[in-house]
Each structure stands twice: as C-alpha cells, then as structure tokens.
C-alpha positions in Angstrom: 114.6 134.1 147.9 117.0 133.8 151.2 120.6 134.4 150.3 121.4 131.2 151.4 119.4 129.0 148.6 120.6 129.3 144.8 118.3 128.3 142.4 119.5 124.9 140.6 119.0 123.4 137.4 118.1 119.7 137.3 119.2 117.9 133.8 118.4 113.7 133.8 119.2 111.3 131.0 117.9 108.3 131.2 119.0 105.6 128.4 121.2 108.0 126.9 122.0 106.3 123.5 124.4 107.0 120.7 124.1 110.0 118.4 121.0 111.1 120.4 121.4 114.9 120.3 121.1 115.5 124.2 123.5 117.1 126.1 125.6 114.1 128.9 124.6 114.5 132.4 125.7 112.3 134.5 122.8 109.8 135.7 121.5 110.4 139.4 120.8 107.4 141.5 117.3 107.2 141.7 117.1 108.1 145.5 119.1 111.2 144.9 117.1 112.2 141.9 114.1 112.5 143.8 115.5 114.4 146.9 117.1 116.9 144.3 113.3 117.0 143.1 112.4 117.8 146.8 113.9 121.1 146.5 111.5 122.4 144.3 111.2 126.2 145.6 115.2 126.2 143.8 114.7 124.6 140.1 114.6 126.7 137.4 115.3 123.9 134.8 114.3 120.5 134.5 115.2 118.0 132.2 114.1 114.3 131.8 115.3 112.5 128.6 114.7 108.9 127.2 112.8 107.6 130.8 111.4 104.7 130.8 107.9 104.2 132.9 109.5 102.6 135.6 110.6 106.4 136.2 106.9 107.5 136.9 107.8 108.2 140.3 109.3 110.9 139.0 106.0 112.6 138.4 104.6 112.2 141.5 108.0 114.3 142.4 106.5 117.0 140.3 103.0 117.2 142.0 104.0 120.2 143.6 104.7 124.1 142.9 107.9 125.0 141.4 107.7 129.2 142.3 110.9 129.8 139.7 110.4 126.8 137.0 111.4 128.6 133.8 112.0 125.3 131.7 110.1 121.7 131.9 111.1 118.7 129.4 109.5 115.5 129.6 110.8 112.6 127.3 109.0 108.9 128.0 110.0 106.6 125.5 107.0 104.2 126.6 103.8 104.2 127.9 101.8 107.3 129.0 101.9 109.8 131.7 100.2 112.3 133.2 100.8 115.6 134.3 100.8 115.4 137.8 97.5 118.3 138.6 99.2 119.5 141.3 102.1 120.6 139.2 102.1 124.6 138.8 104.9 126.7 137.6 104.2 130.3 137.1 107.5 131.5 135.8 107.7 128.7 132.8 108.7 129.8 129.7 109.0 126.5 127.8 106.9 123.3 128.3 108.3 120.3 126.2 106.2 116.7 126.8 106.7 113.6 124.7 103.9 110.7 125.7 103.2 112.9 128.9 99.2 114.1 129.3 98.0 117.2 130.7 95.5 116.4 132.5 91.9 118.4 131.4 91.4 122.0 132.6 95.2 122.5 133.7 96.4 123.1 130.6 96.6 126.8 131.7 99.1 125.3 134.3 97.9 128.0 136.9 98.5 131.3 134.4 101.6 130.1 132.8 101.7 133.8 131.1 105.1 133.9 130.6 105.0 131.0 128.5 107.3 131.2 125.3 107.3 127.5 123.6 104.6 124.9 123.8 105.7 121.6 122.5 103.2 118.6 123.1 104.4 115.2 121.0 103.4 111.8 120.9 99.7 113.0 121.8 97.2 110.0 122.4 93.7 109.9 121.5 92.7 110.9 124.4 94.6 114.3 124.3 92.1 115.6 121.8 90.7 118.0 123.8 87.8 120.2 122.0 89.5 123.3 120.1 88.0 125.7 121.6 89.0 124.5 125.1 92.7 124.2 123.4 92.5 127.9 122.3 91.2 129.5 125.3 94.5 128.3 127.3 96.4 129.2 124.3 94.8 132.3 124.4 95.3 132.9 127.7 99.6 133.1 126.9 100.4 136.5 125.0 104.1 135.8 124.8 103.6 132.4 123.5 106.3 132.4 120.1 106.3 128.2 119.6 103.7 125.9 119.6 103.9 122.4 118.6 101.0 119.9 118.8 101.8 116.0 117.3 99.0 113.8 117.9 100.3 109.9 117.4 98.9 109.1 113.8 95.7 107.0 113.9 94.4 108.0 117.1 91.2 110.6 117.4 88.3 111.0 118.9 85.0 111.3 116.4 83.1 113.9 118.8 86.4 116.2 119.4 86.9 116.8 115.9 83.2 117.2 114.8 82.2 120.3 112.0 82.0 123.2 114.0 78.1 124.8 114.0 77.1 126.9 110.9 77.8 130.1 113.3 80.1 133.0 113.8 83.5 131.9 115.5 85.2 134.5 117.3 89.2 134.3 116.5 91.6 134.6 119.3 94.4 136.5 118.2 98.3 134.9 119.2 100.3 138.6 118.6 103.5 136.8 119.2 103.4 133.6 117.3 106.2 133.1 114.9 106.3 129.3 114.6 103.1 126.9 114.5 103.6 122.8 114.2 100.6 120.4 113.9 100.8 116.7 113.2 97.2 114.7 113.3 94.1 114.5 111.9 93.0 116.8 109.3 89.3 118.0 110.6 90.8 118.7 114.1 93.7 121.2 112.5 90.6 122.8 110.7 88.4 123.3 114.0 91.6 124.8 115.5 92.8 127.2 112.5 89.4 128.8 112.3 89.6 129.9 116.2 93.2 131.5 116.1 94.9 134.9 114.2 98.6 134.6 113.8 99.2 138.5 112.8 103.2 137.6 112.3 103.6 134.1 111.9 106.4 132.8 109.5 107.3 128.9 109.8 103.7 127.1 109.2 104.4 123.5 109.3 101.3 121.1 109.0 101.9 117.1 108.7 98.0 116.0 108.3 96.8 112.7 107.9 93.1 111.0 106.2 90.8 108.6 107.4 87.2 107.4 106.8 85.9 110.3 108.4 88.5 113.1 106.9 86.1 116.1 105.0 89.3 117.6 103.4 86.4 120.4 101.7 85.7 121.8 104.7 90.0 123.1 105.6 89.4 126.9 106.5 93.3 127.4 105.4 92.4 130.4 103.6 90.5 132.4 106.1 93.5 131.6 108.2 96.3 132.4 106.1 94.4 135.8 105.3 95.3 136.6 109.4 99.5 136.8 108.5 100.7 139.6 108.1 103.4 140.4 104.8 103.8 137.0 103.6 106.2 136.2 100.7 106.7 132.9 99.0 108.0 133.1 95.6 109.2 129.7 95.3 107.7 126.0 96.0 108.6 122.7 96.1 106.2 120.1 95.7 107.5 116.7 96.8 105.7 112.9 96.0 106.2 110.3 98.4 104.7 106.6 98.6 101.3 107.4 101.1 102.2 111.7 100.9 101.8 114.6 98.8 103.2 117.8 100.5 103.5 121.4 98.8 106.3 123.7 100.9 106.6 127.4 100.0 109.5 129.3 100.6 111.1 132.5 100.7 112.7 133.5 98.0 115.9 134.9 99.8 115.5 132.4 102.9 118.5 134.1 104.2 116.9 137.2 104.6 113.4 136.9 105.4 113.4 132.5 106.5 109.3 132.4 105.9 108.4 129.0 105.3 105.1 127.4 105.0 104.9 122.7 104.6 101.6 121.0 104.2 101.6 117.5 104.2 99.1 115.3 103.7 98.8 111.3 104.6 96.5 108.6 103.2 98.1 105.3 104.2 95.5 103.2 101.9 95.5 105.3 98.4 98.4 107.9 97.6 96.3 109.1 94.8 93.2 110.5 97.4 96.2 112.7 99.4 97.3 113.7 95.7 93.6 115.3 94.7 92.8 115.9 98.5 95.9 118.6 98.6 95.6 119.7 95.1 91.6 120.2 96.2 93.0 121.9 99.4 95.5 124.6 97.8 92.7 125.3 95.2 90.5 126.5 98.1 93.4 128.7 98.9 95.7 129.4 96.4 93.6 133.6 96.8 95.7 133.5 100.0 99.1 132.8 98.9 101.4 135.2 97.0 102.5 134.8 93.4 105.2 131.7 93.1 107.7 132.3 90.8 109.6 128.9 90.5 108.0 125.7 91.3 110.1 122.4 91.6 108.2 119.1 91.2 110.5 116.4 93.0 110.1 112.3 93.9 110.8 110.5 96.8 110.1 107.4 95.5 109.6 105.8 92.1 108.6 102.2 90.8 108.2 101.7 86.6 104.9 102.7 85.4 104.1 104.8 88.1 101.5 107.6 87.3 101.6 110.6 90.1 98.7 112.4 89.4 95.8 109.5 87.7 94.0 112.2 85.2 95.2 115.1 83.1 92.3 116.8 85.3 93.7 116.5 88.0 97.4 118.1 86.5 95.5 120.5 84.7 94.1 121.9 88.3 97.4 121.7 89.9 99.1 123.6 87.3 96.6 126.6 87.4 97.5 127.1 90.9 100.7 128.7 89.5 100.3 130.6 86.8 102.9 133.4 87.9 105.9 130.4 87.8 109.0 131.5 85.4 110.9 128.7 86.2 109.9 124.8 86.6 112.3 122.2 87.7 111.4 118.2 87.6 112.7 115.1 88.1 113.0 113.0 85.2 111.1 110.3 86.6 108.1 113.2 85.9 109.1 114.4 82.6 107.2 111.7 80.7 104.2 111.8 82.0 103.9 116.0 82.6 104.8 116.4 79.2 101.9 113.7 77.8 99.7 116.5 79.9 101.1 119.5 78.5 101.2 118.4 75.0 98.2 120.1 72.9 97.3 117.4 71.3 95.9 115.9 74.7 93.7 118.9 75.2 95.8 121.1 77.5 95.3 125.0 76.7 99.0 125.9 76.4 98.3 129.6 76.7 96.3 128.9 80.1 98.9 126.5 81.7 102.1 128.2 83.3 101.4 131.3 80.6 104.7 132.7 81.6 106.7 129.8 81.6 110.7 130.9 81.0 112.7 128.1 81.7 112.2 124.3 81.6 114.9 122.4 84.0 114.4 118.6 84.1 117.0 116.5 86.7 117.8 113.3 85.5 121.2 111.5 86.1 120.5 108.9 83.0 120.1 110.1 79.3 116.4 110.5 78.7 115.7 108.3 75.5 112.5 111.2 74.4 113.0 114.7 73.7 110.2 115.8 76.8 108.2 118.7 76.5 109.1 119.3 72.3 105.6 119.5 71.3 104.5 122.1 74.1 107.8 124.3 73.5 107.1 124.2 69.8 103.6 125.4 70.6 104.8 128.2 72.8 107.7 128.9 70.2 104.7 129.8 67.5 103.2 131.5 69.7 105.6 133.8 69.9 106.6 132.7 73.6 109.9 130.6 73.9 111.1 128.5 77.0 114.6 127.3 77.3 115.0 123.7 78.2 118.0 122.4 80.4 118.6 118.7 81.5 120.8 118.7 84.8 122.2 115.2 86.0 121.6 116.7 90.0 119.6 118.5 91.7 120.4 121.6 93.2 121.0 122.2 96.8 117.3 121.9 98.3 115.9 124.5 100.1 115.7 123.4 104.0 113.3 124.3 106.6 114.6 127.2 108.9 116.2 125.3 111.7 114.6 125.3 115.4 117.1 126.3 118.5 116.0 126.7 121.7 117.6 128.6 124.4 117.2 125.9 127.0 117.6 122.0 127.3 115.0 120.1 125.2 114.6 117.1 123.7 
C-alpha cells in the first residue's frame, strides 16, 4: 500500500434507537457516505446498522473489491438485499448480514480463506440453498471458528430440504469450529449435520421449527455429535414453553470448561407434537451424550390444568434418557403431575426410572397443599434406596449460555 493512503474503518448507524447495543457514530450525509465507500482499496471495516432500503444504494457502493476488507456488517431492518456479485474481499475475517442475500455460487466470496465468523440472519426462503452446495463453501474456510445460519421461521423450500439419497455422504471436516448456530426448519439442519465434522466444537445451539412436511425420525444428531471431540455435560435443563420444548446441556463447571449444547424445538399448532418430537429426537441420541448428573425440569409458562407431557409413556421415555441423574429440580407447577407418573401404583418401575435418584428439589413460592412424590420415596425408602426431598420458594441462579463477543463491530 503507498505510504501516503491509511487504511480506514467505515462505521454507519442508521436509525440508531435507544438501548440498541451499537456503538454511536456519527451519521454521514448520504453523499459523503458513498464517496467514503469510493475508497475501497483503504477499508478494513465496514459497518451498516439499522438501514432502511432506501439505503440500497449502498450496495451498489459495495459491488466492487475491497483488497484489505477484514470485517463486513450488514443490518436492513426491511426488505431484502442482495450481495452485490461483484463484491470480493479476500482478507475478511468476519461476515455478519441481517435480511442481506448472497447471491448463488458467491458464497465463497472469491476464497474468503481467512474467514473467522459467519453470521447470516433473517434468511428468506429463498436463501435455502442445497446443503451440500452450503458445505462446500463452508468447507472451503479452514479457520472458520463461528457460524450462524437463522432462516426467517415459516419460509422453505420443499426441494432444498428433501431426504438425502440412501447413499454414503462424505463429511467435510470444520477443524476449527468452536461455535455452530442454526435457526429453521428441522429436515434442512438434518441434510446439513450429516455433511459436516466439528472435531472441537463446544457451544451447539439449534432453534428448529415443525411443519406439515417435518420427518423429526430421520435427525442424524447422533452420528453428528459422535464427530466432537471430549464432550462433558453433566447437567441439563429442560425448559416448557407455550409452542416449545428445548433440552440444554451444560458443563458442569461452566467456568472452566463453558461447553454448552440448546435444542429447541417449535410447533406453532400443537405444543404436545414438539414435546414427543424432542423426546423422540434425544432418544435417537441420548448413546451420544455423556452421563447427566442433575436434570432441572422448569416452566415458562403455566395455565390451571395444564398437562406437559399428555401420557405417562411419553414421561416414562423421557425419564429413561437419564438414568445417571442424582439430583432433580422442578417447578412446582410440575410436581403434581410427575409425581402421578412416578407413583407405583400407576405402573412406573421405580427401580428403572432415575435408579440413582439422591435428591428431590421442587421450587415453588406457594405452600404445596400435597405431599408430592411420598409414594415413590416410600417405595425407594423400602427398597433400601432413600431420596431427600427439599421445597425451595426460588430457583437457583440459572445456568446462562456462554456469552458471544466479537473482536470487531457487529450487530
């Protein structure tokens, strides 16, 4: 570079609002934002937050090269964009688009090798492109450490997201992935976990939704979770919402080793189907997860005579999927109803549900008018097993997820 130009970083807020976490930069007329764009042999960093699609002439700014790009954020709040296919940064290290296309076969944005974080939101229908096209340019980023795909919920199309063919897939390993984010349709997270190995991955975060067309029995969670490397959950939390049912496994020193692994799964017409669909899911691949030592059962949401999980089936399956757990923790809004399944006189095999069951801790900030859980304590009691039972009026301070900082501007 000539001694004379100095590489500049361009930061633009549009619509800044209050208590939107972005850093204040002054707004740039319009005719000055684009001749700052003009210099793009000396932009290392661009940021554009909250624009609105009268600012699409800012894209056509971008359909150029940028030789020493190292950071591109792209926040529309309406509308959607597209990649300018002229656009090519070699240098960049972090992509960040919200509502903002890239366009078919430049995904790869001209060997973006150095590329460290990936973060595509607000993807329309028509960003589905076909897995295997999606993992080749993955692929084709060794250093990649971040990658966040969120399709906008509803949107898909049938013939990207069809069953792969009954034949060997080849897995393309990502040796530097730590953190993978996914938000969309279930079958299209399946037909893109059975193509990648993530040797040293450790914060999984899945937000998955079913349609008409979802085939939760065909997830290939396990084979996938079989390509990590040393993981270690010990404890779980397992939250019920209104149209969700999510299972999150933790660490159990976050502190020390932050793993963390969320599955969420969305029906918005029957929150029973997303209850059995995950519980069918984690079944599949409960092989693939270590022993979980304390399980916490929690509720987002609660109206009187709700039932969580319809049949004492359907709790009985759960239930085996953690038969290591010493410590169980519920709501109180639970207790009645998961102590009508663990009673013996309903059927339930006390010796094969949570068979090394220690402690019993149930959260509720109102006096609970029955003694929950007497008859299947007594029955552990006989057999020469005993649980202690606590009631705690609040819960204790929730495990988080690990929190996500980035070394550069981003939305």
């Amino acid at each position: 570079m000539p001694s004379h130009l100095t590489a500049i970083p361009l930061a633009i807020n549009y619509k800044i609002e209050p208590n939107w976490p972005l850093p204040y930069v002054p707004k740039l007329p319009k005719k000055e934002l684009l001749l700052a764009l003009q210099h793009c042999n000396r932009l290392y960093s661009i940021f554009i937050g909250r624009c609105t699609s009268e600012g699409s002439g800012l894209l056509k700014a971008l359909d150029n090269p940028f030789p020493i790009l190292e950071a591109l954020s792209l926040f529309y709040d309406d509308g959607i964009q597209v990649l300018p296919n002229n656009f090519v940064a070699p240098r960049l290290r972090a992509l960040h688009l919200v509502n903002v296309i890239i366009p078919m076969g430049h995904l790869s944005l001209t060997n973006a090798a150095n590329l460290l974080s990936l973060h595509l939101e607000r993807i329309p229908a028509s960003g589905y492109s076909p897995p295997e096209y999606l993992v080749e340019c993955i692929a084709s980023m060794p250093h990649l450490e971040n990658i966040s795909f969120g399709f906008k919920e509803g949107t898909y199309y049938p013939d990207m997201v069809m069953e792969l063919p009954r034949t060997e897939i080849t897995r393309m390993v990502l040796p530097k992935l730590s953190r993978l984010k996914y938000t969309g349709i279930i079958n299209y997270l399946d037909n893109l976990l059975a193509r990648i190995s993530t040797p040293f991955l450790q914060d999984i975060r899945f937000f998955t939704f079913l349609d008409e067309t979802s085939t939760v029995t065909v997830l290939r969670l396990s084979a996938f979770l079989g390509t990590i490397r040393n993981l270690d959950f010990r404890v779980t939390v397992v939250s019920f919402y209104i149209e969700s049912f999510s299972i999150t496994y933790h660490s159990e020193q976050p502190s020390v080793a932050p793993a963390y692994f969320s599955f969420c799964l969305v029906d918005n017409r029957d929150q029973n189907r997303a209850v059995a669909s995950t519980v069918q899911i984690y079944s599949a691949n409960a092989s693939a997860l270590p022993v979980v030592e304390s399980l916490d059962l929690e509720v987002s949401w609660y109206m009187p005579g709700s039932t969580f999980m319809a049949q004492h089936a359907l709790w009985y399956r759960f239930l085996r999927l953690f038969g290591g757990v010493k410590t169980l923790r519920v709501d109180g809004v639970l207790a009645a109803e998961l102590s009508n399944v663990l009673d013996p006189l309903n059927g339930a095999v006390t010796n094969e549900l949570l068979p090394v069951l220690s402690e019993l801790v149930v959260v509720s900030q109102e006096d609970l008018l029955q003694e929950p859980f007497s008859s299947f304590i007594r029955a552990r009691r006989l057999a020469g097993h005993s649980i202690d039972l606590r009631v705690i009026q609040d819960r204790p301070s929730a495990l988080r997820p690990p929190p996500i900082s980035w070394s550069f501007d981003t939305f």
